[in-house]
LUMTI-804119 format. One line per field, with one value per residue (C-alpha): residue number from 1; chain; x, y, z. Coordinates in nm, 4 decimals. Example, Ala and Ser with C-alpha at 12.3 -4.5 7.8 and 13.67 -1.06 7.14 Angstrom:
BEGIN
nr <- [1 / 2] $
kette <- [A / A] $
east <- [1.2300 / 1.3670] $
north <- [-0.4500 / -0.1060] $
up <- [0.7800 / 0.7140] $
end
This chain:
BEGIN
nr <- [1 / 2 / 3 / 4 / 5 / 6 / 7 / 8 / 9 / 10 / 11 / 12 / 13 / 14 / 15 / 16 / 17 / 18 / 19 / 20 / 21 / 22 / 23 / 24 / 25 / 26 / 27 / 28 / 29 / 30 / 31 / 32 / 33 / 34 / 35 / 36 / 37 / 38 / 39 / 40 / 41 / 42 / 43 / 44 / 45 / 46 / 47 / 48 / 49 / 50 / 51 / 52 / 53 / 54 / 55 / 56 / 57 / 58 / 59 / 60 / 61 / 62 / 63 / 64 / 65 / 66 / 67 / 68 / 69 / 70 / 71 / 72 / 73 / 74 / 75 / 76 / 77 / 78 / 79 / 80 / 81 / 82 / 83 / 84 / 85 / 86 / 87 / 88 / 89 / 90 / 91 / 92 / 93 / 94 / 95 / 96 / 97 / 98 / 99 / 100 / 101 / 102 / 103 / 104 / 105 / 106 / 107 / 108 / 109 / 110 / 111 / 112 / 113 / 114 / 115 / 116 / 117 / 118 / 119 / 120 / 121 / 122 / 123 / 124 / 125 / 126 / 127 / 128 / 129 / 130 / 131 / 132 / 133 / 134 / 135 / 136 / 137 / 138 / 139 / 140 / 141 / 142 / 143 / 144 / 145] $
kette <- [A / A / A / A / A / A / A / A / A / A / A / A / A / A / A / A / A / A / A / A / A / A / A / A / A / A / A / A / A / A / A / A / A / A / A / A / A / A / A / A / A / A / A / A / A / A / A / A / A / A / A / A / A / A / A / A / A / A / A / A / A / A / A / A / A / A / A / A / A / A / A / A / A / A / A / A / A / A / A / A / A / A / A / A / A / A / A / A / A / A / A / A / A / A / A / A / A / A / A / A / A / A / A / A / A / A / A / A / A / A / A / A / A / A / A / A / A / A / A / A / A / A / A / A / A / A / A / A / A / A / A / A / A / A / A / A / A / A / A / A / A / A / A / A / A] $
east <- [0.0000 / 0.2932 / 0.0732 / -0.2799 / -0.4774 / -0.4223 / -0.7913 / -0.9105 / -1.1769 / -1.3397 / -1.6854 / -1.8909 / -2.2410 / -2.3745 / -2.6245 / -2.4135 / -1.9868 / -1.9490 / -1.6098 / -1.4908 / -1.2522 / -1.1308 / -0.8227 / -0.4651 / -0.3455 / -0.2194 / 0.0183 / -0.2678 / -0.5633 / -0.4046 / -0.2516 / -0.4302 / -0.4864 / -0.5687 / -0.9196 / -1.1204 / -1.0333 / -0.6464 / -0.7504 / -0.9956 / -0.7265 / -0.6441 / -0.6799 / -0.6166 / -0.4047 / -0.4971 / -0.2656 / -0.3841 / -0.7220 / -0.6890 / -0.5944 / -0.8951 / -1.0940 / -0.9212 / -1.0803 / -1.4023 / -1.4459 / -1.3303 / -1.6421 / -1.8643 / -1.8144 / -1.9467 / -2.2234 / -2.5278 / -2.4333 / -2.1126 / -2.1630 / -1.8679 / -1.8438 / -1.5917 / -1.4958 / -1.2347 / -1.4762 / -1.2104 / -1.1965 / -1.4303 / -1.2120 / -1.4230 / -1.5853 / -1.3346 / -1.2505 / -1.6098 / -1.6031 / -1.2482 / -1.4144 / -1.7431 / -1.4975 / -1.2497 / -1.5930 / -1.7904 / -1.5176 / -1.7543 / -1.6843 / -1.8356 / -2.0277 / -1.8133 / -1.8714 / -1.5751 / -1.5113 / -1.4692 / -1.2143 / -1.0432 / -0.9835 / -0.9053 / -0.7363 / -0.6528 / -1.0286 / -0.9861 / -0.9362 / -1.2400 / -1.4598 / -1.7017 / -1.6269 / -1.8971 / -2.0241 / -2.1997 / -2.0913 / -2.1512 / -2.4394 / -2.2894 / -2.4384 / -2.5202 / -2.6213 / -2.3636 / -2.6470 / -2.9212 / -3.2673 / -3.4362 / -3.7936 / -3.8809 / -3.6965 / -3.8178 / -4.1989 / -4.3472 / -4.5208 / -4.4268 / -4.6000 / -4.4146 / -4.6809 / -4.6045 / -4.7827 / -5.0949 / -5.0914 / -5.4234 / -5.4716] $
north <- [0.0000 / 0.2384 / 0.4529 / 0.3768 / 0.3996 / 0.0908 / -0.0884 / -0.0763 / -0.2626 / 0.0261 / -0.0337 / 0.3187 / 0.1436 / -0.1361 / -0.2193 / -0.3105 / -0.2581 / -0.2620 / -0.3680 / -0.3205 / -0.4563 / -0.2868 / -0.4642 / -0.3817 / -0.2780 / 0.1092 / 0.0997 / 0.1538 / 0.3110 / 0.6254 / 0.5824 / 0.8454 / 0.6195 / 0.3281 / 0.2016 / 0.0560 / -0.2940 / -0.2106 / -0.0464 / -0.3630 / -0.5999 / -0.7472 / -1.0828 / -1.1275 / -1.3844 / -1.6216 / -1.4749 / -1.1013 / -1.2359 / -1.4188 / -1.0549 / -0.9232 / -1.2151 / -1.1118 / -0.7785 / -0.8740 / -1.1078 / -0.8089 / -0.6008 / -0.8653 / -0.8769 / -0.4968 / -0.5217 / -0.6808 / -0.7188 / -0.6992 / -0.6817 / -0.7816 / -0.6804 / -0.7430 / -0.4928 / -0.6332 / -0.7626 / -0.7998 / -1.1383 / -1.2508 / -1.1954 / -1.0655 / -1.3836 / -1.5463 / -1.4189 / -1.3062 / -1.7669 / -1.7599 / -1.5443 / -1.7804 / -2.0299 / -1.8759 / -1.7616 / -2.0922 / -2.3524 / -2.4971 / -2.6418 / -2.5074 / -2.5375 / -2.4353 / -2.4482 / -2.5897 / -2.3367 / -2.0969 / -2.3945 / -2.3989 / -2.0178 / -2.0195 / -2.3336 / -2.2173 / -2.2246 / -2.6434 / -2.6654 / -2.5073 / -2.6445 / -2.9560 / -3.2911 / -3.3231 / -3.7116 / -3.6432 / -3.4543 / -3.0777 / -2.8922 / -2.5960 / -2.2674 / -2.2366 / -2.5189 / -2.6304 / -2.7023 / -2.5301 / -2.7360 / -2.8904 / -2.8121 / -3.1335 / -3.0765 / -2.7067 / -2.8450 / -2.7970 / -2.9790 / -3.0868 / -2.7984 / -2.5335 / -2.4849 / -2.5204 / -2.7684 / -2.6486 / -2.3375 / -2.2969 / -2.2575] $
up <- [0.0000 / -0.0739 / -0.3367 / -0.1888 / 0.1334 / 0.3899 / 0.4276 / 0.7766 / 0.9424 / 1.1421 / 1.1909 / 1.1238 / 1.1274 / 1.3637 / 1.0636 / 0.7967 / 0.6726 / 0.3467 / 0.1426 / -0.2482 / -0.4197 / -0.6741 / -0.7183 / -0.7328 / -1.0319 / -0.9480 / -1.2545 / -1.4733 / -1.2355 / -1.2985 / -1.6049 / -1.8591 / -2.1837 / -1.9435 / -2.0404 / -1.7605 / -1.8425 / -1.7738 / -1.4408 / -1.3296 / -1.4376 / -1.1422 / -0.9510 / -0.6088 / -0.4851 / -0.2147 / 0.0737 / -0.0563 / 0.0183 / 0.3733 / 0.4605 / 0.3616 / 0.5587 / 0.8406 / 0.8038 / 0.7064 / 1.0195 / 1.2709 / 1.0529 / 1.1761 / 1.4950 / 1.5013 / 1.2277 / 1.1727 / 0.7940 / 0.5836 / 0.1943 / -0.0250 / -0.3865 / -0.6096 / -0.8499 / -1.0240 / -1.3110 / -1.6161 / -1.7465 / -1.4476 / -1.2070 / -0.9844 / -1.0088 / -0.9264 / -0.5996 / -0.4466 / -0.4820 / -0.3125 / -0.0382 / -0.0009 / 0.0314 / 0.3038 / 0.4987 / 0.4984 / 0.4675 / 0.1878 / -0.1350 / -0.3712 / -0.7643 / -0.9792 / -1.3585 / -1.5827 / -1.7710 / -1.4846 / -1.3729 / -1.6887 / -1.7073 / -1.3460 / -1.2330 / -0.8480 / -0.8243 / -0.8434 / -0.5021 / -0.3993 / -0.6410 / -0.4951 / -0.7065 / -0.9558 / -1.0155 / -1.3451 / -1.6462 / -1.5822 / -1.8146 / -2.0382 / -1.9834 / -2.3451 / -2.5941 / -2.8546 / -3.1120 / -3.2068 / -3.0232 / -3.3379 / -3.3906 / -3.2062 / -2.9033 / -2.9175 / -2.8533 / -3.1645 / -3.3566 / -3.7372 / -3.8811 / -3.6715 / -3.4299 / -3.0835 / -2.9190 / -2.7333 / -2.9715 / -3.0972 / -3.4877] $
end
């Protein structure tokens, strides 16, 4: 934190503590012709992390409520550590989908063992008519005429 603010973990409301991460990267937040994927381009490391649980725990003991949001968004890594965090809070494995895994691989050892083949997000193929519920003349089934 040479060139930053130091996080604290001062509780100002007994409601609710809030925290952001924004990431890291302060050799292009500042930088002029940065675009605001260079600034967000950051992903936290594990230790980097366990100091932040650290601080979120000691905000908990003080309020009601702490909300976490990760602003680090670029290439889903924002993703990536707001399930780091779930992890390091619950001790819980967690759902993970593959290609989250693939992109991230330190995410494997968080990720709950799955016993079937995982569903994509999005279809490979296009659902033929068939599958879609219609009907051989391209009415959907129930549709009235």
């Amino acid at each position: 934190f040479h060139h930053s603010i130091k996080p604290s973990a001062i509780v100002t409301n007994p409601a609710f503590s809030y925290v952001r991460l924004h990431g890291r990267n302060y050799k292009d937040w500042f930088r002029e012709e940065a675009g605001r994927n260079d600034r967000y381009n950051y992903l936290y490391s594990k230790e980097e992390l366990e100091d932040w649980i650290g601080r979120i725990k000691k905000l908990a003991e003080g309020s009601q409520r702490v909300f976490i949001i990760t602003n680090n968004h670029y290439r889903g890594q924002a993703l990536a550590n707001a399930l780091q965090i779930k992890n390091m809070l619950t001790g819980e494995k967690l759902q993970i989908p593959a290609t989250m895994l693939e992109k991230y691989p330190v995410l494997k050892e968080i990720a709950q063992k799955l016993e079937k083949d995982q569903a994509e997000l999005f279809e490979s193929e296009v659902i033929g008519a068939k599958e879609a519920g219609k009907t051989e003349k391209g009415k959907l089934e129930g549709e009235k005429k």
